[in-house]
C-alpha positions as CSV (number, residue, x, y, z in Angstrom):
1,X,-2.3,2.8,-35.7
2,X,-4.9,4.1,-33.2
3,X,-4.7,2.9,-29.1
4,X,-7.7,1.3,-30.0
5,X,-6.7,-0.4,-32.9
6,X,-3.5,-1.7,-30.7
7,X,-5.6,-2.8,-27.6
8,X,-7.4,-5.3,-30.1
9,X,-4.5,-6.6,-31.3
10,X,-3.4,-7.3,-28.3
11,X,-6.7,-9.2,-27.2
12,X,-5.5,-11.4,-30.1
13,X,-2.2,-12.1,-29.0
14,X,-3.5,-13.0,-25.3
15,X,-6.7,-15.0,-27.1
16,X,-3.8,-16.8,-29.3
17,X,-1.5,-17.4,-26.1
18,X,-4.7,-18.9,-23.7
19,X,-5.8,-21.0,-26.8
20,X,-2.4,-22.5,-27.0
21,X,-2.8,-23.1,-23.0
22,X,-0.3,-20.5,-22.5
23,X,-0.5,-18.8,-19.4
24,X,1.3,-16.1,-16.8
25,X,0.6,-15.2,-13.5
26,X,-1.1,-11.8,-13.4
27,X,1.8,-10.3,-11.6
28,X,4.2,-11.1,-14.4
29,X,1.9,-9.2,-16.9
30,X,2.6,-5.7,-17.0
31,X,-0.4,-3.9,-19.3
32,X,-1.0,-0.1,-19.6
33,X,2.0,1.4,-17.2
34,X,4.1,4.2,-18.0
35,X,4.9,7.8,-16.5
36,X,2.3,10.4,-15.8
37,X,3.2,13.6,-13.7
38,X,5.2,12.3,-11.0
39,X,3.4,9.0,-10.7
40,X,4.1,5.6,-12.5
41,X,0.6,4.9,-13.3
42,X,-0.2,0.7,-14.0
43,X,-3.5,-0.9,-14.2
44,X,-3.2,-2.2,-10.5
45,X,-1.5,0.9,-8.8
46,X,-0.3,4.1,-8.4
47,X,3.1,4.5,-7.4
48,X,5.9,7.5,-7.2
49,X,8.1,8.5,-9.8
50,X,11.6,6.9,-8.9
51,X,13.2,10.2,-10.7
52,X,11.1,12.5,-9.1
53,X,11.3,11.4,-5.9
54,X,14.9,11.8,-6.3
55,X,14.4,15.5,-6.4
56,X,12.6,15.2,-3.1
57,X,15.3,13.4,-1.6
58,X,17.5,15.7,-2.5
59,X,16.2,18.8,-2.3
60,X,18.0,21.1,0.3
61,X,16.9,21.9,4.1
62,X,14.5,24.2,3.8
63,X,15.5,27.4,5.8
64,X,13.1,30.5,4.9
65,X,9.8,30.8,4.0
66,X,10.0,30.9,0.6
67,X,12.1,27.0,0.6
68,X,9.6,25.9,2.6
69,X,6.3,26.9,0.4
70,X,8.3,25.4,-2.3
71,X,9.0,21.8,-0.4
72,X,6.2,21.6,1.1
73,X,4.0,22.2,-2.3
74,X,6.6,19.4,-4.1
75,X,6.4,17.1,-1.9
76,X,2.8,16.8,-0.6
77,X,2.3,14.8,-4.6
78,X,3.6,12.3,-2.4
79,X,1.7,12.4,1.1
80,X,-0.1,9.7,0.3
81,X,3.1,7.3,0.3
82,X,4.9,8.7,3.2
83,X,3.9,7.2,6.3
84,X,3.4,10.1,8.9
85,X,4.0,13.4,6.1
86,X,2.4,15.6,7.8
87,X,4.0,15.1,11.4
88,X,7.5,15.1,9.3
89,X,6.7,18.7,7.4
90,X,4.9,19.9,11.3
91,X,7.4,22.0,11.7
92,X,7.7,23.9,8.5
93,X,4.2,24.9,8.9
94,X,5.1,27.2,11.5
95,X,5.9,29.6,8.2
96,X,3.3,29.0,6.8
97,X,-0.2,30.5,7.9
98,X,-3.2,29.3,7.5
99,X,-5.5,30.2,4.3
100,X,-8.9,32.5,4.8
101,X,-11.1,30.9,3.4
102,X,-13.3,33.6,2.6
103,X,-11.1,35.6,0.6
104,X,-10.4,34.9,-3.2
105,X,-7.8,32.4,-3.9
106,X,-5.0,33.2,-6.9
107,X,-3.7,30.2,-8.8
108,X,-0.3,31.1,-11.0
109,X,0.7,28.7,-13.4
110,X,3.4,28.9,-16.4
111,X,5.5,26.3,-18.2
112,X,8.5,25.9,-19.9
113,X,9.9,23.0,-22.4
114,X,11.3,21.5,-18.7
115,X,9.2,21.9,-16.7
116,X,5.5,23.6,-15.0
117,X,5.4,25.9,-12.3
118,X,2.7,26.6,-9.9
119,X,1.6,28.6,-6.6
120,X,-1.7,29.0,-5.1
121,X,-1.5,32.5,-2.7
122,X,-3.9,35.2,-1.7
123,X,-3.9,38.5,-1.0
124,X,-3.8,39.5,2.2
125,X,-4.8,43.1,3.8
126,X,-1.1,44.0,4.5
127,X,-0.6,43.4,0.5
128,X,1.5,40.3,1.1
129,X,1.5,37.0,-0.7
130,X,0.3,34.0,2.2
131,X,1.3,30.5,0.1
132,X,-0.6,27.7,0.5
133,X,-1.0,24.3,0.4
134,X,-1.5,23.6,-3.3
135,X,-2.7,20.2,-4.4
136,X,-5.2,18.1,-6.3
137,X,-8.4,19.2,-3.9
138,X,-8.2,22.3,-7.1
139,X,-10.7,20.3,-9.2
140,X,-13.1,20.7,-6.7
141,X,-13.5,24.1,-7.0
142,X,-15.2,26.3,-10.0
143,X,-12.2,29.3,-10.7
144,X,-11.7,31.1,-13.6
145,X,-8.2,31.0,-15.7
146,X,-6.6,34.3,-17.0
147,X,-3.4,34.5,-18.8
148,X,-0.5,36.3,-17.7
149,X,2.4,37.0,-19.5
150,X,5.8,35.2,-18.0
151,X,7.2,38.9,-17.2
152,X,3.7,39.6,-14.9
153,X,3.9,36.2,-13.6
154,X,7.0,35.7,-11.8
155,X,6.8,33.5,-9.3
156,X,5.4,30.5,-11.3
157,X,7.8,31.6,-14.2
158,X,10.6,31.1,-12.0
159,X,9.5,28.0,-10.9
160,X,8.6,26.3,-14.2
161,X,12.8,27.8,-15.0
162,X,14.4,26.4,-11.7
163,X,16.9,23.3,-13.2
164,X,17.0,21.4,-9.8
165,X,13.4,21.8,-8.0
């Protein structure tokens, strides 16, 4: 049966329960919650995935660049719950420059049957790859997607491969 077809089902059930003077406090009434990304998402709230927070917790010191692109791009899905994120991660920004935002962004993306891998970079004059923060603010911009093969796509590859991040 349809989501639909369910929901009106369930008006029944709560119609059936009030006529019957039946009644629960709203907070005992769980409706529409489940997992989405790394979010528990509910009717009322937003809240992190207990699992993947884990990984967070976790995840080891970061002590090169690269570890700290990757931490910092994990864990800023959860800025908004961490009281004072971004005085905590201050100091892993000092390896990580800040963006021009008048050259051309790249956004690589790939995914496996485990997981999805991601990294927003650009170009710089020296050839070299300057990470950045990546996050939802993507949706405001208009960018065009092109695929890549995993072999010609390596970094996100890697990442959408890596067991433990």
């Amino acid at each position: 049966s349809s989501f639909q077809e369910h929901m009106e089902h369930f008006c029944r059930v709560l119609t059936k329960l009030r006529d019957a003077r039946l009644f629960s406090k709203t907070l005992q009434l769980q409706i529409c919650s489940g997992p989405y990304l790394a979010f528990i998402v509910s009717a009322r709230r937003l809240q992190p995935n207990p699992e993947k927070v884990k990984l967070v917790l976790h995840y080891p010191v970061p002590d090169n660049i690269k570890a700290s692109h990757q931490f910092l791009g994990m864990s800023y899905y959860y800025c908004r719950f961490i009281q004072g994120y971004f005085q905590i991660v201050e100091p892993l920004h000092k390896f990580t420059p800040y963006p021009s935002f008048e050259a051309q962004f790249i956004v690589s993306t790939d995914a496996s049957g485990v997981a999805i891998g991601a990294t927003l970079s650009q170009v710089q004059e020296d050839h070299r790859k300057q990470d950045s923060l990546m996050g939802p603010f993507l949706q405001q911009f208009d960018y065009t997607v092109r695929y890549k093969p995993g072999q010609a796509n390596c970094v996100a590859d890697a990442l959408s491969r890596a067991p433990s991040v």
